[in-house]
N, C-alpha and C positions, 0 to 999 in steps of 0.2 A: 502307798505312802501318800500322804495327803500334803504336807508341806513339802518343800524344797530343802534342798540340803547345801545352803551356805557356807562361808569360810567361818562363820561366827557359830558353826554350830558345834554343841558339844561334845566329845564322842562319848558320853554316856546316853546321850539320845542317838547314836547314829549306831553302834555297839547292839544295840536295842533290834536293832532291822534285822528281818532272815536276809542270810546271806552277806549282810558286812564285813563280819570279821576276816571272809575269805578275800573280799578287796582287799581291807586292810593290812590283810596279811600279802597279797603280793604289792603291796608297794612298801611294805616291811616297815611297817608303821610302829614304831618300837614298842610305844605305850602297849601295846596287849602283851609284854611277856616282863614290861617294867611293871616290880612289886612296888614301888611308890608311886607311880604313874595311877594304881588305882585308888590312891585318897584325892586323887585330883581329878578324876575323869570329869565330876559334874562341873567342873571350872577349864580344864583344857577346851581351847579352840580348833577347832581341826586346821584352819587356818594360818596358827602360830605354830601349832605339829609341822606344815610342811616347811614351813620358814627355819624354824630350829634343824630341820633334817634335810633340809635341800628337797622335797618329793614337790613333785610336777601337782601342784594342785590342781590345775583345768584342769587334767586328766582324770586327776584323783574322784573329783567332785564330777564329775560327768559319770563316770561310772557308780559312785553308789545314789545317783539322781535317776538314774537304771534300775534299777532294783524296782524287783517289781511289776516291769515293764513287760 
């Protein structure tokens, strides 16, 4: 991965990564199994996901800033 993975990034570019969804799915990132959640991927914030849902974002974002690695 060549950029870094901020609170501003989108999860249709992070979704994108091998091996994301399996982060995202243990921090139970709802957006992958919400059916309206995918007209919004290119505009959700991974950042405002953890705010709405309470998830640990340091953690969150250190780990798929992993990937790769």
């Amino acid at each position: 991965m060549d950029k870094k993975i901020t609170e501003t990034t989108t999860l249709e570019k992070i979704i994108g990564l091998p091996g994301a969804e399996v982060i995202l799915a243990k921090y139970r990132v709802p957006c992958l199994t919400c059916p309206m959640a995918q007209f919004e991927l290119s505009s959700l914030k991974i950042g405002d996901v953890c705010k709405m849902y309470g998830l640990n974002e340091k953690k969150l974002l250190e780990e798929l800033n992993g990937l790769g690695k």
